[in-house]
C-alpha positions as CSV (number, residue, x, y, z in Angstrom):
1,X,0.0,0.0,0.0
2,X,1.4,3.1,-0.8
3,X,0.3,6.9,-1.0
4,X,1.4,9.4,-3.4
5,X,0.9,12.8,-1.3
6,X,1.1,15.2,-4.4
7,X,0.4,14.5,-7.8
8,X,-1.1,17.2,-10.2
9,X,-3.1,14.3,-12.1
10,X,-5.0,17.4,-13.7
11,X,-1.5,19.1,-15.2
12,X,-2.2,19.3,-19.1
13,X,0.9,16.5,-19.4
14,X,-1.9,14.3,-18.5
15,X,-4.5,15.5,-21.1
16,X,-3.5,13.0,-23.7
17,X,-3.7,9.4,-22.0
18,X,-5.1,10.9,-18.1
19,X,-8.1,8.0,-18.1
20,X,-5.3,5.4,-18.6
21,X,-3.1,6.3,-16.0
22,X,-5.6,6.5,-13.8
23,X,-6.4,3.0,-14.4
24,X,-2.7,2.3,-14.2
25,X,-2.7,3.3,-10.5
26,X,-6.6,1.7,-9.8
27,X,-4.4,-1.2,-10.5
28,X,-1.4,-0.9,-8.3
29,X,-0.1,-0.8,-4.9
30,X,-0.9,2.9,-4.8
31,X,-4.1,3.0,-3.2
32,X,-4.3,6.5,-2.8
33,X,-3.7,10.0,-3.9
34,X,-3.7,13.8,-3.5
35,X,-4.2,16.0,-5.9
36,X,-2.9,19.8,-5.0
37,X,-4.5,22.8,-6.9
38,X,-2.6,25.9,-7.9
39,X,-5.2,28.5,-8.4
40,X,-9.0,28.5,-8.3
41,X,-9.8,26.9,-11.5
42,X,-7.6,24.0,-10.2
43,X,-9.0,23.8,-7.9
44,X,-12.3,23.0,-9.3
45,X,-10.5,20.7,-11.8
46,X,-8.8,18.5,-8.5
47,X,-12.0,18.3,-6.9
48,X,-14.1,17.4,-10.2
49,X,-11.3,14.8,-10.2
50,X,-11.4,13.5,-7.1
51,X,-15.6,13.1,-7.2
52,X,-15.1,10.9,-10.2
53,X,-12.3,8.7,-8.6
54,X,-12.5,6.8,-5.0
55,X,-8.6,7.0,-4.4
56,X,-8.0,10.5,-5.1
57,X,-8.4,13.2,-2.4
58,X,-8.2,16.9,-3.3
59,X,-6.4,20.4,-1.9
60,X,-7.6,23.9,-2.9
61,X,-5.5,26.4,-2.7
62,X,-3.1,29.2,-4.7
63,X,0.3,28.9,-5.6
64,X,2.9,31.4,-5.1
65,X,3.1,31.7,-9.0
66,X,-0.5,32.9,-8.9
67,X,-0.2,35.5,-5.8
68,X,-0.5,38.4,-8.3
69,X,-3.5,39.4,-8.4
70,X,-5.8,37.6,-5.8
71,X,-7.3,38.8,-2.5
72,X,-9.6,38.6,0.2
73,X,-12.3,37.9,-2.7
74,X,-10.2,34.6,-3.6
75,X,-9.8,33.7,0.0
76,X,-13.5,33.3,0.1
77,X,-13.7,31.5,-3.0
78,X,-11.7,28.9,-1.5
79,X,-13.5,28.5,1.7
80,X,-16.5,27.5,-0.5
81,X,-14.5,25.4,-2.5
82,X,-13.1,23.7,0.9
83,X,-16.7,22.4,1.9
84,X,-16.4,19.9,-1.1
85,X,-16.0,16.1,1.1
86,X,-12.9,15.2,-1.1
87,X,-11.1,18.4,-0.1
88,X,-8.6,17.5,2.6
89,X,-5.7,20.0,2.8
90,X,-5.2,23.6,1.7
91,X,-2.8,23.7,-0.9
92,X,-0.1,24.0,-2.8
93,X,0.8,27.1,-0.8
94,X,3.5,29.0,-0.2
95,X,6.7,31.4,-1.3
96,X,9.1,31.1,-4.3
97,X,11.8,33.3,-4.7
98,X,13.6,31.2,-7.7
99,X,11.2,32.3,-10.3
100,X,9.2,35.2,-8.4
101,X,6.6,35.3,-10.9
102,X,4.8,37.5,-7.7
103,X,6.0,39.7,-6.2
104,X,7.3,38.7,-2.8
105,X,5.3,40.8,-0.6
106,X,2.0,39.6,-2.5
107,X,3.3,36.4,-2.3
108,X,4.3,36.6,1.6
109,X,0.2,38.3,2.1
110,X,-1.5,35.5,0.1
111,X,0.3,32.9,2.1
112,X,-0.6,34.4,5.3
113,X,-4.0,34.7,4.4
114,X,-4.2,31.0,3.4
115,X,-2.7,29.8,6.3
116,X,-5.3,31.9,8.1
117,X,-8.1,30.2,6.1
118,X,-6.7,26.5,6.6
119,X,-6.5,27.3,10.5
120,X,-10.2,28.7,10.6
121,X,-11.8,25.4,8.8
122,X,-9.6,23.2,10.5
123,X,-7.4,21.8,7.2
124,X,-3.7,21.0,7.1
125,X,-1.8,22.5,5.0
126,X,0.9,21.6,2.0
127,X,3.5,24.3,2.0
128,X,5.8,25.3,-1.7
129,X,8.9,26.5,-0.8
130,X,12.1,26.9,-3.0
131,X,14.9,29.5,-2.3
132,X,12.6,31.6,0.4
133,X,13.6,28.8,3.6
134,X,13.6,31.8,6.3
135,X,11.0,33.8,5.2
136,X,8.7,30.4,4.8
137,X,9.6,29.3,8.2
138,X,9.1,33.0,9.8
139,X,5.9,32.9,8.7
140,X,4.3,28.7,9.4
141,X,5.8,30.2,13.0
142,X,3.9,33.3,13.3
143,X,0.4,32.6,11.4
144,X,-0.2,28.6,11.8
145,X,-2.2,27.5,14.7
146,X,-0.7,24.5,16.7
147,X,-3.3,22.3,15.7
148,X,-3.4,22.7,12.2
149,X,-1.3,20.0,9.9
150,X,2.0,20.7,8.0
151,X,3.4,19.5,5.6
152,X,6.7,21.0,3.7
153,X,6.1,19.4,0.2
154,X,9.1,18.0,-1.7
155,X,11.2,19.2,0.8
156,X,14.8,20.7,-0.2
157,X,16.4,22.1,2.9
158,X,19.0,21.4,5.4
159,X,18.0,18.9,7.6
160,X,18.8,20.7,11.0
161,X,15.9,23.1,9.4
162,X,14.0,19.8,8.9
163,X,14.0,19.3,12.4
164,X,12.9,22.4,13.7
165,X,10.2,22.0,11.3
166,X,9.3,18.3,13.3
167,X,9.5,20.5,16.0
168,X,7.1,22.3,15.2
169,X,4.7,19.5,14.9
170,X,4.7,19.3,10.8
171,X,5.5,16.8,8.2
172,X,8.1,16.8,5.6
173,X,7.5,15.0,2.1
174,X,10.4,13.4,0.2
175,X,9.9,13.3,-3.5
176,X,11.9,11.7,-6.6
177,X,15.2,14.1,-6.0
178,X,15.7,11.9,-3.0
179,X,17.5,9.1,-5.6
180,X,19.3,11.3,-7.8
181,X,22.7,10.5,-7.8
182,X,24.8,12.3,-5.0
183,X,22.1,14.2,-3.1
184,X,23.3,14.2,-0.3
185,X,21.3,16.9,1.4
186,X,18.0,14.9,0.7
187,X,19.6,12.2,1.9
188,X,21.0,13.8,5.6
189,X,17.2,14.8,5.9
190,X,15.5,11.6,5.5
191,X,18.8,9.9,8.0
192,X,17.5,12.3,10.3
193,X,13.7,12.9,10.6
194,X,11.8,9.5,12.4
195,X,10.0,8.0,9.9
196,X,6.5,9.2,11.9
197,X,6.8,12.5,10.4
198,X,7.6,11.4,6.9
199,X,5.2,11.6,4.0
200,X,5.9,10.7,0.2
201,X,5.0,11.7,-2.9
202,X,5.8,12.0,-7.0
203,X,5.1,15.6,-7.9
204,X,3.8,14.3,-11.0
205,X,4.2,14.8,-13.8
206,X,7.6,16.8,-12.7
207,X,10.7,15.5,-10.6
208,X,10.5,11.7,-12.1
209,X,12.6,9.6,-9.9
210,X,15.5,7.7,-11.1
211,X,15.5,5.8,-13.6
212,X,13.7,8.0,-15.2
213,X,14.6,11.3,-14.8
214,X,13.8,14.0,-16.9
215,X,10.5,11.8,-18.1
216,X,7.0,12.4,-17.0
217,X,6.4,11.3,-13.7
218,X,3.4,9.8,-12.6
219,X,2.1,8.2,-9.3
220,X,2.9,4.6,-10.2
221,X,7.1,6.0,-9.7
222,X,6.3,6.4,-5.5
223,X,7.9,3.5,-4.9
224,X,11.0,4.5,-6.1
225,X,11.2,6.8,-3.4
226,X,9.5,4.6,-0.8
227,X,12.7,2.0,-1.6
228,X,15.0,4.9,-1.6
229,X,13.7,5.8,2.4
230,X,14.1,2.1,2.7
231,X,17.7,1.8,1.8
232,X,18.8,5.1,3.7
233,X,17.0,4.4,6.7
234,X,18.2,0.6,6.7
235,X,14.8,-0.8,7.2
236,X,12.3,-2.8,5.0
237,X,10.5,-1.4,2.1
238,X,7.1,-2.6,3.2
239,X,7.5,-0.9,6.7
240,X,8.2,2.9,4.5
241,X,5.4,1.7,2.8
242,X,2.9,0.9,5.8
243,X,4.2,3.6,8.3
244,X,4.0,6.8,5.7
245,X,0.6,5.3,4.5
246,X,-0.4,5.8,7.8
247,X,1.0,9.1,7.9
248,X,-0.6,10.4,5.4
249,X,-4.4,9.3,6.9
250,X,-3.6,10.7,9.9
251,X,-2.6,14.0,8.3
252,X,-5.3,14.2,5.8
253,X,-8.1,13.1,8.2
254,X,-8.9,10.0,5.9
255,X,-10.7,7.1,7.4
């Protein structure tokens, strides 16, 4: 059993052959799967997605890339969106300072004002950062209730700042960078967190793990980073499989 955290099954790489590879994973050991939004019509499109398919759970939210030019308005949109049953995290949300497609400060306000919205309805949250690890952290410290999930999503920081996070009470997800050749950072980081507060997950259809790198990735391609915990941590496959399965219905509040 083994579930894929993040997977953008609604991405337009999957436009061309999406019914198949949904039956792909309706026929593996992947038995389920959540599907983060990055605006509002994603929203609609993960949710649409997850009505029509008993293994995949959605998350609502806006992504840093789309900060510009949403509000209180788009805040409110989302906690409508949110009622949906399938929706079980806010999400992806966060900062990004590599491509800063928003400005930061719109980007730092919209982020607040998520995390305000996930504490108020009582969702966790899955968090997007790359190259913005203080200001990220400054904030989940200041505007996140202690009750309210976690989770840094395809996590790429040091792994004191790992801990700190754990700390904290959240989650950090390990995606397919975690096999590439000399990571080594990826790999102090999963050495180091207890495997309680470890989820997984694919990204799909971006970050395939190796073998395939620089290929689409898809669901199917968690286990290659489930085997990858395995052999860092020194401990059987099927426990990484079983423990962050559990994880991850503990987190997202699935039965």
């Amino acid at each position: 059993m083994l579930f894929d955290t993040h997977a953008h099954l609604n991405d337009e790489k999957f436009d061309e052959d999406r019914e198949q590879v949904l039956d792909s994973i309706r026929k593996s050991d992947v038995n389920y799967v959540v599907a983060p939004a990055v605006d509002i019509p994603s929203s609609v499109q993960v949710i649409r997605l997850a009505n029509e398919n008993e293994f995949i759970f959605a998350a609502v939210g806006i992504h840093p890339h789309e900060a510009k030019g949403c509000d209180e308005e788009s805040i409110d949109v989302l906690r409508e969106l949110a009622r949906s049953p399938k929706v079980v995290a806010i999400g992806e949300i966060g900062l990004d300072y590599y491509y800063d497609f928003s400005p930061r400060e719109v980007q730092k306000r919209l982020f607040k004002l998520q995390i305000e919205l996930a504490n108020e309805i009582g969702l966790p949250i899955i968090v997007h950062d790359r190259d913005a690890h203080a200001d990220t952290m400054d904030i989940i410290k200041k505007f996140k209730k202690a009750d309210t999930g976690c989770v840094l999503h395809c996590y790429s920081g040091s792994a004191h700042m790992a801990m700190e996070y754990v700390g904290m009470g959240c989650h950090i997800s390990i995606a397919g960078p975690v096999t590439f050749k000399n990571n080594k950072k990826t790999e102090e980081v999963v050495r180091e967190v207890p495997i309680e507060k470890l989820l997984i997950e694919t990204d799909s259809p971006y970050l395939a793990p190796h073998p395939y790198r620089g290929k689409r990735n898809d669901p199917l391609k968690v286990e290659h980073v489930a085997a990858r915990i395995a052999q860092i941590k020194g401990i059987p496959y099927e426990q990484v499989c079983e423990v962050t399965t559990r994880n991850a219905k503990v987190f997202f509040g699935i039965e």
